[in-house]
Backbone and ligand atoms as CSV (ligand in chain L), in Angstrom:
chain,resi,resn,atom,element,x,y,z
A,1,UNK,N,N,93.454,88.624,132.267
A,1,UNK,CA,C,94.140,89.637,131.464
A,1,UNK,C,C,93.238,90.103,130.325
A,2,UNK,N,N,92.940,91.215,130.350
A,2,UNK,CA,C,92.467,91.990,129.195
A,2,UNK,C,C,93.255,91.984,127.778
A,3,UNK,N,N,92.006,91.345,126.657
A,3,UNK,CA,C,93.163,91.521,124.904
A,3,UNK,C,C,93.160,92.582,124.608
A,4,UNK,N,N,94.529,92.579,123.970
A,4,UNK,CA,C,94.817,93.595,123.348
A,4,UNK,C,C,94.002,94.043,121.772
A,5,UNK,N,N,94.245,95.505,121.695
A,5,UNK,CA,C,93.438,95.923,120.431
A,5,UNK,C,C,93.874,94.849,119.633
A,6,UNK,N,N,95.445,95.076,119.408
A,6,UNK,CA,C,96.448,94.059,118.152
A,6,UNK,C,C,95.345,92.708,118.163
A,7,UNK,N,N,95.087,91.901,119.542
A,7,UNK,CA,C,94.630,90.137,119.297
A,7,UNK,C,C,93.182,90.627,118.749
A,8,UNK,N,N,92.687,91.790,119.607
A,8,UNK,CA,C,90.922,91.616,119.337
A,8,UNK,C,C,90.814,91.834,117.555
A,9,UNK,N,N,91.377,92.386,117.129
A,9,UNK,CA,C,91.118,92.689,115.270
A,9,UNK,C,C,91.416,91.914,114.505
A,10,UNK,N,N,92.176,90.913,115.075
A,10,UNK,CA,C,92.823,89.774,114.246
A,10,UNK,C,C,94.129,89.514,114.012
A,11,UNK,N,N,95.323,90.134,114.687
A,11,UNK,CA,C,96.913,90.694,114.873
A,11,UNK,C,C,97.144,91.023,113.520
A,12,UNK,N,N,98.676,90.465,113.143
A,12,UNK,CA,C,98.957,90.843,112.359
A,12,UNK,C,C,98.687,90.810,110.945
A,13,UNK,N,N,97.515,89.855,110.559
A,13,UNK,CA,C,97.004,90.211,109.384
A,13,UNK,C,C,96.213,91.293,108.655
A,14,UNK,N,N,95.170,91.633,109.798
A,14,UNK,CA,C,94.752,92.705,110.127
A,14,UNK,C,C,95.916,93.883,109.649
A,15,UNK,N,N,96.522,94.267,110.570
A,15,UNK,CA,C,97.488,95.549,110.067
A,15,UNK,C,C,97.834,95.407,108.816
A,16,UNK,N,N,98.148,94.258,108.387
A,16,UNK,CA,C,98.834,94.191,106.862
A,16,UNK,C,C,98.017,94.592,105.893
A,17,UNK,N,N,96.680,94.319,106.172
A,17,UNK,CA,C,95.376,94.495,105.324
A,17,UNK,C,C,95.219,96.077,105.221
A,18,UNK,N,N,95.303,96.744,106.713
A,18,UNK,CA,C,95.127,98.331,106.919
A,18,UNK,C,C,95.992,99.008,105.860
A,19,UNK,N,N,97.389,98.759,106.531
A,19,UNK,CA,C,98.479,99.453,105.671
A,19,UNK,C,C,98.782,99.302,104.337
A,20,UNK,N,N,98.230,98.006,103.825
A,20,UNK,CA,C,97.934,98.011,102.334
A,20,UNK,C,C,97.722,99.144,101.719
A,21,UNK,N,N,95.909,98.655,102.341
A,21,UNK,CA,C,94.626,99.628,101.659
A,21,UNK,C,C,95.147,100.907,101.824
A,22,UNK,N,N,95.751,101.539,103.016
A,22,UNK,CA,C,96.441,102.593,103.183
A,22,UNK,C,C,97.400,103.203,102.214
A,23,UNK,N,N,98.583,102.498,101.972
A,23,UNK,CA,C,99.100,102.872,101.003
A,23,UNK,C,C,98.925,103.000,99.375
A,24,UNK,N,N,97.442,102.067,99.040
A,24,UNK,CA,C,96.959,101.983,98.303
A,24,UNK,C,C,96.501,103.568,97.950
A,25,UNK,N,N,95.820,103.890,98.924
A,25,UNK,CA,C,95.862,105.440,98.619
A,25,UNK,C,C,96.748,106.378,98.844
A,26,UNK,N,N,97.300,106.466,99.580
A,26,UNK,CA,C,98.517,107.849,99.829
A,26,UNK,C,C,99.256,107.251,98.333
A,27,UNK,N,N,99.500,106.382,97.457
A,27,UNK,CA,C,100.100,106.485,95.889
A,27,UNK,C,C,99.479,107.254,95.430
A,28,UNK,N,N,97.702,107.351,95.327
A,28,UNK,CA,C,96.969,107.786,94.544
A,28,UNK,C,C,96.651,109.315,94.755
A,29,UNK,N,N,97.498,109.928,96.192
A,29,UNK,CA,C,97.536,111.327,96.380
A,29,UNK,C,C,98.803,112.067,95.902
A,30,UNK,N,N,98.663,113.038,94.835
A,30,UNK,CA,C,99.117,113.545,94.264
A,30,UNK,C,C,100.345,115.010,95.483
A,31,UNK,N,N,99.466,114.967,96.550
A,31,UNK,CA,C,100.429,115.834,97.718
A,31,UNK,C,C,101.437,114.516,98.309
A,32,UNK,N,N,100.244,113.629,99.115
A,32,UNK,CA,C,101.299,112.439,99.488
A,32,UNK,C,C,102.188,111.714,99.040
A,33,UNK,N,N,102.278,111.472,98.257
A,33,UNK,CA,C,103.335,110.360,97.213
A,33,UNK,C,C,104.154,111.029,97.123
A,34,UNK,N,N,104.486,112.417,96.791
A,34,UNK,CA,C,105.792,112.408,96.579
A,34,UNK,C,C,106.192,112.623,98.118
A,35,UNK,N,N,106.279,112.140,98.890
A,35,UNK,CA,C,107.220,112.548,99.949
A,35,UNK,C,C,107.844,111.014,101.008
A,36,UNK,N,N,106.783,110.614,99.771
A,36,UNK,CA,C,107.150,108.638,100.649
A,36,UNK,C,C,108.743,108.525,99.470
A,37,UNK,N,N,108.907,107.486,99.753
A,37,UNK,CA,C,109.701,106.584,99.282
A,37,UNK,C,C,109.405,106.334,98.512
A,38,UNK,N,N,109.746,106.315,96.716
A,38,UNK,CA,C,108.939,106.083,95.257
A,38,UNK,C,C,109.405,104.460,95.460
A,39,UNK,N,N,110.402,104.445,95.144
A,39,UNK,CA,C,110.909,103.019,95.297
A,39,UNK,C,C,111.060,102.062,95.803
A,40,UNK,N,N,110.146,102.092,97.457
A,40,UNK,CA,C,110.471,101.636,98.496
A,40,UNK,C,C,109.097,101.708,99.316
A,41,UNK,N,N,108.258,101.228,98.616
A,41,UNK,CA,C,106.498,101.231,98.960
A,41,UNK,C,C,106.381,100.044,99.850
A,42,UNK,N,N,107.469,98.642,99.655
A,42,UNK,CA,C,107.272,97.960,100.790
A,42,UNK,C,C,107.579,97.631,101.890
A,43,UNK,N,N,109.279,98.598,101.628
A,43,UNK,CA,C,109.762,98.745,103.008
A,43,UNK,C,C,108.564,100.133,104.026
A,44,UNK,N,N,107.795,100.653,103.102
A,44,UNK,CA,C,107.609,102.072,103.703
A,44,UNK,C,C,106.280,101.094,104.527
A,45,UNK,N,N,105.687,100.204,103.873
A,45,UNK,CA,C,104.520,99.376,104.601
A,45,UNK,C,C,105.044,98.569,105.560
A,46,UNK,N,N,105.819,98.052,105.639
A,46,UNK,CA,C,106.523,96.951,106.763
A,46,UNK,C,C,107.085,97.911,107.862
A,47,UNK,N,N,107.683,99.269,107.646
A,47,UNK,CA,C,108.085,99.940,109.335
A,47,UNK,C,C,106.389,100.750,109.594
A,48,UNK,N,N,105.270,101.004,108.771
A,48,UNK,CA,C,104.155,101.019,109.276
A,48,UNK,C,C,103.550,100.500,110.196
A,49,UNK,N,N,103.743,99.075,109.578
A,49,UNK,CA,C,102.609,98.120,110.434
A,49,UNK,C,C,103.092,97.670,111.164
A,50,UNK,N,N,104.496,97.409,111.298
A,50,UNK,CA,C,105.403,97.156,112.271
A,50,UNK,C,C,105.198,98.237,113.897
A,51,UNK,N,N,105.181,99.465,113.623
A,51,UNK,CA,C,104.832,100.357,114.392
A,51,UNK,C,C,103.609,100.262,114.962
A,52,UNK,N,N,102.283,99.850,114.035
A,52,UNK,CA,C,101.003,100.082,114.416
A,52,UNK,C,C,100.937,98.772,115.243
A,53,UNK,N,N,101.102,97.502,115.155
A,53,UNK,CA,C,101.316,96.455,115.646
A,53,UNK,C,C,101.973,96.502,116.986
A,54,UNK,N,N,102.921,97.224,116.809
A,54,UNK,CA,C,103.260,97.354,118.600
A,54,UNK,C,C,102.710,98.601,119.193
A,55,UNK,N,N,102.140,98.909,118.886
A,55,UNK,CA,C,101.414,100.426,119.110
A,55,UNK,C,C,100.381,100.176,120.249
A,56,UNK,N,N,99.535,98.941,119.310
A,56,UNK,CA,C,98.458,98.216,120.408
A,56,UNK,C,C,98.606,96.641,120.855
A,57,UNK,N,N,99.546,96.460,121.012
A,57,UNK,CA,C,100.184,95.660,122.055
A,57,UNK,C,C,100.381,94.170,121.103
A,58,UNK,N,N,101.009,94.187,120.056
A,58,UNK,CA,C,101.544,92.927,119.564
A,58,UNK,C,C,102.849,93.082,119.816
A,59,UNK,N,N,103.703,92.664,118.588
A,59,UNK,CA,C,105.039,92.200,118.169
A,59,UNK,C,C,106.227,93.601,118.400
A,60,UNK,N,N,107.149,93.180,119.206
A,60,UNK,CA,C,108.014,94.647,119.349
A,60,UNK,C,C,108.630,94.788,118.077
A,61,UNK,N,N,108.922,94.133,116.973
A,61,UNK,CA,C,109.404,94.280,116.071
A,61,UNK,C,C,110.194,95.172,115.901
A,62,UNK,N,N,109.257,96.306,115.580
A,62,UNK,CA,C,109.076,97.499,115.196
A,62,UNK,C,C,110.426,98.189,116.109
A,63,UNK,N,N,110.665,98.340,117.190
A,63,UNK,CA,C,111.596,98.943,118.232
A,63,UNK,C,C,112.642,98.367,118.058
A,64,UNK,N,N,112.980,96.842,117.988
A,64,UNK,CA,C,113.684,96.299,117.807
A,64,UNK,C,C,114.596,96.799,116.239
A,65,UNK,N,N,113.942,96.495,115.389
A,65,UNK,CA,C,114.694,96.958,113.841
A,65,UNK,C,C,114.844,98.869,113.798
A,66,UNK,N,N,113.817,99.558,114.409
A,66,UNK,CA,C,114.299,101.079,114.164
A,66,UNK,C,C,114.081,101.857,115.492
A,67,UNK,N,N,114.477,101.554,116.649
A,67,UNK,CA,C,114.723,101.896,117.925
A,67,UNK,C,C,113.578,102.524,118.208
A,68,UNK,N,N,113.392,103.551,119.308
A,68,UNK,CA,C,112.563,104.379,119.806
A,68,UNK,C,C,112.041,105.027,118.648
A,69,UNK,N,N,110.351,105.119,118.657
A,69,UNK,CA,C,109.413,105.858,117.362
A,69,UNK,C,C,109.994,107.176,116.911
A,70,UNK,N,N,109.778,107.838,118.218
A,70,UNK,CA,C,110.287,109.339,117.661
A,70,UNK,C,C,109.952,109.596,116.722
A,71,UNK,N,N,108.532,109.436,116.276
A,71,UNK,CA,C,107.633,109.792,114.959
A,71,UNK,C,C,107.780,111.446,114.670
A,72,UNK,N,N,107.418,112.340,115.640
A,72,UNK,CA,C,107.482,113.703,115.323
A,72,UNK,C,C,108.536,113.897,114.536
A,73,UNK,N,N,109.841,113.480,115.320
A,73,UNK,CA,C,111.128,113.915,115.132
A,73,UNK,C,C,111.377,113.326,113.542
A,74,UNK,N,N,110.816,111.989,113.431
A,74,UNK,CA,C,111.266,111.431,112.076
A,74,UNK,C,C,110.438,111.963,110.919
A,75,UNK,N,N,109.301,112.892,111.316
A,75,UNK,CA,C,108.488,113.524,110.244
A,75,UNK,C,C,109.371,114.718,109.926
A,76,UNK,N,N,109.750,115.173,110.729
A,76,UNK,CA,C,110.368,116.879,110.233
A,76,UNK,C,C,110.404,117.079,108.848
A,77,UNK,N,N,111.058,115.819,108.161
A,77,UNK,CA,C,111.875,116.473,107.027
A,77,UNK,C,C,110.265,116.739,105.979
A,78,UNK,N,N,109.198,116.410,106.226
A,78,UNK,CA,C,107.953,115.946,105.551
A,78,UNK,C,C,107.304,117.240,105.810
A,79,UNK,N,N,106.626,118.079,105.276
A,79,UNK,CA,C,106.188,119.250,105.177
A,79,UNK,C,C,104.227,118.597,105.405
A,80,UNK,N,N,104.122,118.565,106.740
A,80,UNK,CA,C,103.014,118.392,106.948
A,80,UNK,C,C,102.141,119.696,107.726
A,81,UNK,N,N,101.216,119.923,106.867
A,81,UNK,CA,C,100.435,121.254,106.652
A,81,UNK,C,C,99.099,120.637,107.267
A,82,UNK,N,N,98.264,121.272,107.469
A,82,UNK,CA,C,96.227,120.861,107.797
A,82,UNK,C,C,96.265,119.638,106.654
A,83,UNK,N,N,96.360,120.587,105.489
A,83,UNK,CA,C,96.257,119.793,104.237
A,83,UNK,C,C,96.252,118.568,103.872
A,84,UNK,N,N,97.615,118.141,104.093
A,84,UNK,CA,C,98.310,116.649,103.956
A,84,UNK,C,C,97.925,115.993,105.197
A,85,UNK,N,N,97.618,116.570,106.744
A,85,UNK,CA,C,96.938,115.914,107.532
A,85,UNK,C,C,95.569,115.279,107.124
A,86,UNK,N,N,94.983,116.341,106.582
A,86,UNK,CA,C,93.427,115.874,106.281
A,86,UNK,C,C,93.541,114.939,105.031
A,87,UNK,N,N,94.498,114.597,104.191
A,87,UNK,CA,C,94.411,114.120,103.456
A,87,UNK,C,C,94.843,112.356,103.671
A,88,UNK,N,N,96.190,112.991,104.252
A,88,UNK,CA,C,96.692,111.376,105.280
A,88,UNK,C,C,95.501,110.630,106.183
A,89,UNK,N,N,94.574,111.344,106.634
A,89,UNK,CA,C,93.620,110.750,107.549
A,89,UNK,C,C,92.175,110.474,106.636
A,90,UNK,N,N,92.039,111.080,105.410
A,90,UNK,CA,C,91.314,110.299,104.840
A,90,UNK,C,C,91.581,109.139,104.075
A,91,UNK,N,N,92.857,108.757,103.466
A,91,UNK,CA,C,93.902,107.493,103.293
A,91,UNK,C,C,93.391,106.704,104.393
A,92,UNK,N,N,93.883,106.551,105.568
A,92,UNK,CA,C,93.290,105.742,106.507
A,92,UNK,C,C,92.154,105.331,106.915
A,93,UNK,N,N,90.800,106.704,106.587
A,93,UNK,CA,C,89.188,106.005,106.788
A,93,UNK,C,C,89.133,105.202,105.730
A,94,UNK,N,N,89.603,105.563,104.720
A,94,UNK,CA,C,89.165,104.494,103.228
A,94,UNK,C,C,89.882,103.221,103.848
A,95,UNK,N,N,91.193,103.275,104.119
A,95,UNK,CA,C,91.715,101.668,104.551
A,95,UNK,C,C,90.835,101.408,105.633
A,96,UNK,N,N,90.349,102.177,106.829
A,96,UNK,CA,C,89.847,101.360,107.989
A,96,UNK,C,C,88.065,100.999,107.074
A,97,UNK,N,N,87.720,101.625,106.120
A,97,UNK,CA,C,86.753,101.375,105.573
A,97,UNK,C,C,86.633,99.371,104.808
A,98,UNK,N,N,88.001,99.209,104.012
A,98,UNK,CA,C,87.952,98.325,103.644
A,98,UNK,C,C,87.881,97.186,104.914
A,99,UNK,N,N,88.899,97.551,105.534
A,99,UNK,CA,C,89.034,96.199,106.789
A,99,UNK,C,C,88.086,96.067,107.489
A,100,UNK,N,N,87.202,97.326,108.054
A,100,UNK,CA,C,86.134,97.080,108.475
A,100,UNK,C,C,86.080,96.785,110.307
A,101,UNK,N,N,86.866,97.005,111.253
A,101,UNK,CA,C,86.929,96.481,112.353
A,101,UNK,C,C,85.421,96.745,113.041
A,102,UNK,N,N,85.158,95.867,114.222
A,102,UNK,CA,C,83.997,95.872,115.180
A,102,UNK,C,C,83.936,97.750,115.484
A,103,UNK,N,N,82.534,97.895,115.354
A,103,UNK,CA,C,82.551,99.825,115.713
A,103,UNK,C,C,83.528,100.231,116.828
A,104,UNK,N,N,83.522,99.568,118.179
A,104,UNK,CA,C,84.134,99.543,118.804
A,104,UNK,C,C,85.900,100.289,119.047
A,105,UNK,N,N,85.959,99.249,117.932
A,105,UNK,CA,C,87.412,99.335,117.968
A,105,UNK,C,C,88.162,99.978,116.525
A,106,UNK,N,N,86.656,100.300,115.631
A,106,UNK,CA,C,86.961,101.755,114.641
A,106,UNK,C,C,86.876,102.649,115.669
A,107,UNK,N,N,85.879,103.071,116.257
A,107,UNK,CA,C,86.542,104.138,116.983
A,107,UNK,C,C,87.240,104.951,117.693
A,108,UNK,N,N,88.229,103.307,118.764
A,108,UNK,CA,C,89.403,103.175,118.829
A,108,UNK,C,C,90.617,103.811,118.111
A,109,UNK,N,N,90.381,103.417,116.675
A,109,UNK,CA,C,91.444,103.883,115.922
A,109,UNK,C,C,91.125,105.067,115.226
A,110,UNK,N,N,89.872,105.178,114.999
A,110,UNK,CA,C,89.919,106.924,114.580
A,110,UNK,C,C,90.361,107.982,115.531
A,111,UNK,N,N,90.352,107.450,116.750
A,111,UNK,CA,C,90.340,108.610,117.316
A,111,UNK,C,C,92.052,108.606,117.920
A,112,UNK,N,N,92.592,107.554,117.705
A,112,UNK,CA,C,94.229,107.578,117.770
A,112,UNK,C,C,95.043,108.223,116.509
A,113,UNK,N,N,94.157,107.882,115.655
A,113,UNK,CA,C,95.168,108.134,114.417
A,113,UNK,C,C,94.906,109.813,113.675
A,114,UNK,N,N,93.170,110.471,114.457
A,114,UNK,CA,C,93.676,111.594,114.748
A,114,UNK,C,C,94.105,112.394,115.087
A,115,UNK,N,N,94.506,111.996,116.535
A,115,UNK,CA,C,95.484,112.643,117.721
A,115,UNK,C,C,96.570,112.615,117.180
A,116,UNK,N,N,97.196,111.361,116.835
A,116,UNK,CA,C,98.440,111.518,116.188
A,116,UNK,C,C,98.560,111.899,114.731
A,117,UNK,N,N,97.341,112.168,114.248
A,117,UNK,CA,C,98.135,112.896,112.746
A,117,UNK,C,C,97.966,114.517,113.406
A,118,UNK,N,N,97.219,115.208,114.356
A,118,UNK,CA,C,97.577,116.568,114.595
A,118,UNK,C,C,98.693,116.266,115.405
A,119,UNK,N,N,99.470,115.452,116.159
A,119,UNK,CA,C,100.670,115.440,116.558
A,119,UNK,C,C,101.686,115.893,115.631
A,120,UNK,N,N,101.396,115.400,114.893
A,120,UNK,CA,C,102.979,115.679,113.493
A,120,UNK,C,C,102.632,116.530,112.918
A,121,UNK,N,N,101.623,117.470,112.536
A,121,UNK,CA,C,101.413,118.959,112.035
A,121,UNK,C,C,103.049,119.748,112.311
A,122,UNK,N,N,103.699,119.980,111.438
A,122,UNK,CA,C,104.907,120.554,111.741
A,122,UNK,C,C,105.229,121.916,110.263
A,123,UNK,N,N,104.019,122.388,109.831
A,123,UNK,CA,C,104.080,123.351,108.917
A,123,UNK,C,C,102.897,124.588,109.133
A,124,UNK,N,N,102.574,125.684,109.532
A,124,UNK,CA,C,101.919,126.172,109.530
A,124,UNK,C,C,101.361,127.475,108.082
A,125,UNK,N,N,100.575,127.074,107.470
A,125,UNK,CA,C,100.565,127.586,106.104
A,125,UNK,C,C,99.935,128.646,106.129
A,126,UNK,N,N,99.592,129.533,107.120
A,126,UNK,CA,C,99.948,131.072,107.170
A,126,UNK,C,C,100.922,131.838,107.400
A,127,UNK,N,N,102.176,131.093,107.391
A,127,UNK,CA,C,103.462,131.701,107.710
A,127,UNK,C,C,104.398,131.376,106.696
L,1,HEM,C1,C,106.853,107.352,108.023
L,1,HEM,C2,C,104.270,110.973,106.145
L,1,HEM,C3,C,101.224,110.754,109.897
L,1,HEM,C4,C,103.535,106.806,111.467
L,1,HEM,C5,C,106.400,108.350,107.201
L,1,HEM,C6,C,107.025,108.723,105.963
L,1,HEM,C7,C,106.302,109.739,105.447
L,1,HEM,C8,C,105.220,110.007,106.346
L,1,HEM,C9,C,106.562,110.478,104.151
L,1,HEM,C10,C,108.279,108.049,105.372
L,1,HEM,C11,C,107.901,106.682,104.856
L,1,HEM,C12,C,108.930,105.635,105.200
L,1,HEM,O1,O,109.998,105.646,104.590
L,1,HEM,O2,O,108.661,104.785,106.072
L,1,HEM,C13,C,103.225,111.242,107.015
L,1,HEM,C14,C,102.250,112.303,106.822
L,1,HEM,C15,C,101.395,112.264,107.877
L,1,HEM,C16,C,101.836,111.158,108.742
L,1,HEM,C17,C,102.196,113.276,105.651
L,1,HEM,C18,C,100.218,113.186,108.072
L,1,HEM,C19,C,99.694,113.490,109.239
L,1,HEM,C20,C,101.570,109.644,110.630
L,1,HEM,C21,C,100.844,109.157,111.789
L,1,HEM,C22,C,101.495,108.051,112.225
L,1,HEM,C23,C,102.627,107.831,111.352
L,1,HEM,C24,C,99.573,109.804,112.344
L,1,HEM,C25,C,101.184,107.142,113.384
L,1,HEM,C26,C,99.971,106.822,113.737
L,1,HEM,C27,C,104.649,106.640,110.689
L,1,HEM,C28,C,105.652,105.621,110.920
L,1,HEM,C29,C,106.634,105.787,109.943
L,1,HEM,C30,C,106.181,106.904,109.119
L,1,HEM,C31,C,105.652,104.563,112.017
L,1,HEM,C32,C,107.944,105.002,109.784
L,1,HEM,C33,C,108.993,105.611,110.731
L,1,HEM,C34,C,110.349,104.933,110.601
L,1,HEM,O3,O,111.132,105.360,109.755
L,1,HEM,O4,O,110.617,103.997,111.353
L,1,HEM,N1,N,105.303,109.139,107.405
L,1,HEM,N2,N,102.952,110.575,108.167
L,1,HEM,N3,N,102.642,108.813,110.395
L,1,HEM,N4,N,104.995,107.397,109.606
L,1,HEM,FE1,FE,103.992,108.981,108.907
């Protein structure tokens, strides 16, 4: 049996480390922050990593406590423009910067977590 991304990076400490550093910055973005949860920075990290964790094949957690992802659908209310994409995805090189994974399997995740941040693009700011 082939490991999963989740075992090869280190499971779940790993993610916890990502979504930290992650949220460490989307506070420090003046577009992003306001649209998280002010009060609720650790529930907003725990259905993260919860998600990213079963994403690449750990803990169902994540499905279990908030059913099917339906990420698009649960972004709507979030006014995501190029902007806040490019900004959300540089939040994440700085976190995948700190954690540091094998090249391998950074490029693994860069190239997931840009597919899916143009997935949720749901504002077009010429209109
Ligand atoms: C939740 C913004 C991209 C995965 C959220 C929340 C905001 C947000 C404001 C609510 C926080 C909470 O209460 O949990 C954005 C913006 C993005 C983006 C501005 C820019 C592209 C992504 C991407 C992924 C993702 C690319 C997946 C790789 C999630 C998950 C949740 C979430 C799993 C929690 C969903 C739940 O309620 O169960 N996002 N997001 N987001 N986001 Fe994003």
């Amino acid at each position: 049996m082939t490991q999963t991304l989740h075992d090869a990076v280190g499971g779940s400490p790993f993610f916890a480390r990502l979504v930290h550093e992650f949220y460490e910055r989307v506070w420090q973005d003046d577009v992003l922050r306001p649209m998280y949860p002010q009060d609720d920075r650790a529930g907003a990290e725990d259905r993260f990593r919860m998600f990213l964790e079963q994403y690449w094949g750990g803990s169902t957690a994540y499905s279990e406590q908030r059913g099917h992802p339906r990420l698009r659908m649960r972004h709507a209310p979030f006014p995501v423009d190029p902007d806040a994409r490019e900004r959300w995805l540089a939040c994440m090189r700085g976190a995948l910067d700190v954690v540091d994974p094998a090249p391998l399997h950074r490029a693994e995740l860069d190239d997931y977590f840009e597919r899916a941040a143009t997935a949720m693009l749901n504002r077009n700011p010429l209109i």
